[in-house]
C-alpha positions in Angstrom: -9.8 5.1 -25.8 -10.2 1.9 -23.6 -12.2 -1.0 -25.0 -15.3 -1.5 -23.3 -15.9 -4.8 -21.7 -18.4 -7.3 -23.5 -20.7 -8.6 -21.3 -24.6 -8.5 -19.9 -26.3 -7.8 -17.2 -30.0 -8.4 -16.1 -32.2 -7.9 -13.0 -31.2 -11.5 -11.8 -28.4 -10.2 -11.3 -29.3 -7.9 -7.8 -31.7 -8.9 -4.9 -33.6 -5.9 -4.5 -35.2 -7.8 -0.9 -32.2 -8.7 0.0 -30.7 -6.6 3.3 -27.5 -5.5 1.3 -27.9 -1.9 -0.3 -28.4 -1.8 -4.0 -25.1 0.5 -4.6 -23.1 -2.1 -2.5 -24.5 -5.3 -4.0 -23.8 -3.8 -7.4 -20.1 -2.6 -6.5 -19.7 -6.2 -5.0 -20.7 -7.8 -8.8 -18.4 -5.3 -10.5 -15.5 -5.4 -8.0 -16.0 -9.9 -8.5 -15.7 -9.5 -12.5 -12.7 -7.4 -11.6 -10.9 -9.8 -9.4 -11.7 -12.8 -11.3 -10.2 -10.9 -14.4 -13.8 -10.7 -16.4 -13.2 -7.0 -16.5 -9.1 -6.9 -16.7 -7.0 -3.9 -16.6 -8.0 -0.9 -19.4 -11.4 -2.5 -20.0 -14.4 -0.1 -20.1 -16.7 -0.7 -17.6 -20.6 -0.4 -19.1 -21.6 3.6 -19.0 -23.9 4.3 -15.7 -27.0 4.5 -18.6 -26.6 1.0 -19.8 -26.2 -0.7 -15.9 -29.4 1.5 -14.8 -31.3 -0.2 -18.2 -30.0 -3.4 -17.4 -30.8 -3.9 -13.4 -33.5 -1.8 -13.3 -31.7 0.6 -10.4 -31.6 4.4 -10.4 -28.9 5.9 -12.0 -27.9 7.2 -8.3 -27.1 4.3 -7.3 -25.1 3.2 -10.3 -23.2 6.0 -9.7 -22.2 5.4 -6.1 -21.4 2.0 -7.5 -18.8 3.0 -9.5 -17.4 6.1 -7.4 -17.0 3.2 -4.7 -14.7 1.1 -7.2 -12.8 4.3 -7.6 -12.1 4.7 -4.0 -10.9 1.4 -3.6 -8.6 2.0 -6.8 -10.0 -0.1 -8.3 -11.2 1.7 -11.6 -10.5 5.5 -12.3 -13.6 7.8 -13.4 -13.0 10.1 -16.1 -15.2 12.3 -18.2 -15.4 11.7 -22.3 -13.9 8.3 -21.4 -15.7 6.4 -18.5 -15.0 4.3 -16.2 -11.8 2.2 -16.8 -10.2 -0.4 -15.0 -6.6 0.2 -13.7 -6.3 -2.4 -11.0 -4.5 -5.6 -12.7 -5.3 -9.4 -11.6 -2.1 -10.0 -13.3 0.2 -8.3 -11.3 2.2 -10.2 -8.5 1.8 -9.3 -4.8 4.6 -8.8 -2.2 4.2 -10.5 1.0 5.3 -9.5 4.2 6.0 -11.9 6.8 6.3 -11.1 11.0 8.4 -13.8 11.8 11.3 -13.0 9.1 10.9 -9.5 8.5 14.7 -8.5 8.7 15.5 -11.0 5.7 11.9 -10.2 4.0 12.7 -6.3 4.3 16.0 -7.5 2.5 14.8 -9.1 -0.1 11.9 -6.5 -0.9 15.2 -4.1 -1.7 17.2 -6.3 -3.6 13.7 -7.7 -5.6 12.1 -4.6 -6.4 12.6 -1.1 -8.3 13.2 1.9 -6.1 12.7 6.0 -7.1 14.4 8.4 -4.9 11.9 11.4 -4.9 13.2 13.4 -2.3 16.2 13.7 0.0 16.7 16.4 2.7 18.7 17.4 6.1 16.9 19.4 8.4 16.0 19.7 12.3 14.2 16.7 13.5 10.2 17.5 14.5 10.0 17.0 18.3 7.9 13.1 17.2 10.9 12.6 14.8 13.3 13.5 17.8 11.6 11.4 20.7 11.1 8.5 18.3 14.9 8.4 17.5 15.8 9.0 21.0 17.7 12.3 19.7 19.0 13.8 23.2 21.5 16.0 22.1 21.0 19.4 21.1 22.1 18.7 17.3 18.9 16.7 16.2 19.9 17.1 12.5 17.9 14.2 10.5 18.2 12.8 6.8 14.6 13.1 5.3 14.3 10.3 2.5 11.2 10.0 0.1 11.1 6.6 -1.8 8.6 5.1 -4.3 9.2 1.2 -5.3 7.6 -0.6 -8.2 7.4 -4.2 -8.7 7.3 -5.2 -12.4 6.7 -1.8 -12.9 3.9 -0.8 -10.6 4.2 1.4 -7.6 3.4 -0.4 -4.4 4.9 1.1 -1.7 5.4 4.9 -0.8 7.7 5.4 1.8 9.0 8.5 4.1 12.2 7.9 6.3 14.2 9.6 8.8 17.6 8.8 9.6 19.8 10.6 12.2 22.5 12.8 10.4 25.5 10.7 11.5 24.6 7.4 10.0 23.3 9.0 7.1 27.1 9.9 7.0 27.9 6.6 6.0 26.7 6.8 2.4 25.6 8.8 -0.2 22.5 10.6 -2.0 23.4 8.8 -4.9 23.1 5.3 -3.5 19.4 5.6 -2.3 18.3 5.9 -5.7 19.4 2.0 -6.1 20.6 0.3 -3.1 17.8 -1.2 -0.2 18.0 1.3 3.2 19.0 -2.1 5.4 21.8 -2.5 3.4 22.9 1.2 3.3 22.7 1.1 7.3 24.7 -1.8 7.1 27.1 0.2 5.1 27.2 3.0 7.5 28.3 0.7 10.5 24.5 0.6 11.8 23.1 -2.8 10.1 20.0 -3.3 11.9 19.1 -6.3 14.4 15.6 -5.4 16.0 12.6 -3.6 14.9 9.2 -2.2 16.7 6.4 -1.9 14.4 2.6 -0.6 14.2 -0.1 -1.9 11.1 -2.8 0.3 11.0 -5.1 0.9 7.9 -5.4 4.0 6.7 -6.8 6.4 3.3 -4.8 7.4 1.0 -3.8 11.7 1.3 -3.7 13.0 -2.2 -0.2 13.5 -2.7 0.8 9.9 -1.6 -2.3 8.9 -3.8 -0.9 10.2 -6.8 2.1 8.1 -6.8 0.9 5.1 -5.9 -1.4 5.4 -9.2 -4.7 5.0 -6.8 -7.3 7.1 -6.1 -7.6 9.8 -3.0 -9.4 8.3 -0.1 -8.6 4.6 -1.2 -7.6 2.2 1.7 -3.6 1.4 2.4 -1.7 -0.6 4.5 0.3 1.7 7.0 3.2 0.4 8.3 5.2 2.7 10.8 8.6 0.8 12.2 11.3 1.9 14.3 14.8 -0.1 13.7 17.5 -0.5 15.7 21.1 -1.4 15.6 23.2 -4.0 17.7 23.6 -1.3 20.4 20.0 -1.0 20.6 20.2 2.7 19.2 17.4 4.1 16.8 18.8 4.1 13.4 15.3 4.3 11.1 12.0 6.1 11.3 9.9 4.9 8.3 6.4 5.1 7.9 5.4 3.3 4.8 2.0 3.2 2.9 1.5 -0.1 0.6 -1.6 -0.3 -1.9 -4.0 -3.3 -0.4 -4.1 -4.6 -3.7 -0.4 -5.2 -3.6 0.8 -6.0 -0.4 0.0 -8.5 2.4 0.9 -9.4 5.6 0.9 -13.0 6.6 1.8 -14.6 10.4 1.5 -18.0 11.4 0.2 -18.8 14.7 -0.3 -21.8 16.9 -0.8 -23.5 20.6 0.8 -25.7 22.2 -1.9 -27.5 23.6 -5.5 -27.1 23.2 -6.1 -26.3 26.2 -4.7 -23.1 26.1 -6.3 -19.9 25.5 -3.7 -18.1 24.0 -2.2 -18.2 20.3 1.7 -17.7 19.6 3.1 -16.5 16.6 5.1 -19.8 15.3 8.8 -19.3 14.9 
């Protein structure tokens, strides 16, 4: 069983005047100890008795407290047990950058661990079709299902579609270790462009389970469309990363100050 964490909290510790709801100014102290590695990864958090005793709060809204942390995947509730932390300070974050995402994408392949969890042919959806600018009546697609880890924790969860023909140009076998840019280099199709939409989104059970969060927790969506030389679709890929281990960073500037508008810097 997980040790629990040694520590004390008092009244002082809350502002019940404050305009900031109990359950949220508690989930903000607990989610702070967290971060700053007080409470670090397998740590017991105090049992929902014990925080009502110590700030003087209903146990109602200790509880939302803590099912809060769990949404953000930040701790993970279970009964006999309690609530334990599984979010780890420790662990490095990848970062994704706008103005050299080709190489970035490249190195994320080569720098991390990949798991092949599923790999299918089938008819394109009529999205899937449109999106790859399939026009001919054969819209048979390569369905890919990829999990990567860095230093051993899953970070990304990623479903891709590939039309048939490229796929052609390498084997099941190799998605298990290679990086997709460098298989579609492979296949004669080595991307040069790429259209892409960052949305944030919750996380569906299924793609919560392997991403070791919990369901409902916030992602990073990231759908992209590449192309090759010839400006033909080559990749659909729709990728969640968990918040806590992935960021996006862009640079931007003006030329002058008396311009309104900002530029992303080259």
């Amino acid at each position: 069983m997980p040790d629990s964490a040694d520590m004390t909290f008092t009244t002082a510790d809350i502002d019940e005047s404050a305009n900031v709801p109990l359950y949220q100014q508690i989930y903000d102290l607990l989610r702070a100890k967290i971060m700053d590695g007080t409470l670090a990864l397998n740590d017991r958090l105090p049992a929902e008795q014990e925080l009502t005793q110590a700030l003087g709060v209903s146990r109602i809204t200790v509880k939302r407290a803590m099912n809060e942390l769990a949404v953000a995947g930040l701790v993970r509730r279970q009964r006999g047990i309690g609530t334990v932390v599984i979010y780890d300070v420790a662990a490095p974050t990848v970062k994704g950058s706008f103005e050299t995402m080709i190489d970035g994408l490249t190195r994320m392949g080569v720098e991390t661990e990949v798991q092949l969890l599923d790999c299918t042919v089938g008819t394109a959806s009529p999205a899937i079709a449109e999106a790859l600018e399939l026009r001919s009546k054969v819209t048979s697609v390569q369905r890919i299902v990829r999990l990567r880890r860095l230093d051993g924790e899953p970070f990304s969860y990623l479903v891709t579609y590939i039309p048939y023909d490229v796929a052609d140009g390498y084997d099941e076998a190799q998605l298990a270790t290679e990086s997709l840019i460098k298989l579609l280099e492979q296949a004669g199709h080595a991307p040069v462009e790429a259209e892409q939409t960052i949305t944030a989104t919750s996380a569906e059970p299924a793609v919560a389970e392997n991403l070791g969060v919990a369901p409902g927790s916030p992602l990073l969506r990231i759908h992209r469309i590449m192309r090759d030389a010839s400006g033909r679709p080559v990749q659909d890929i729709t990728a969640h990363y968990r918040a806590d281990r992935f960021e996006y960073h862009m640079r931007l500037n003006r030329s002058n100050a008396a311009e309104t508008d900002w530029t992303t810097e080259k």
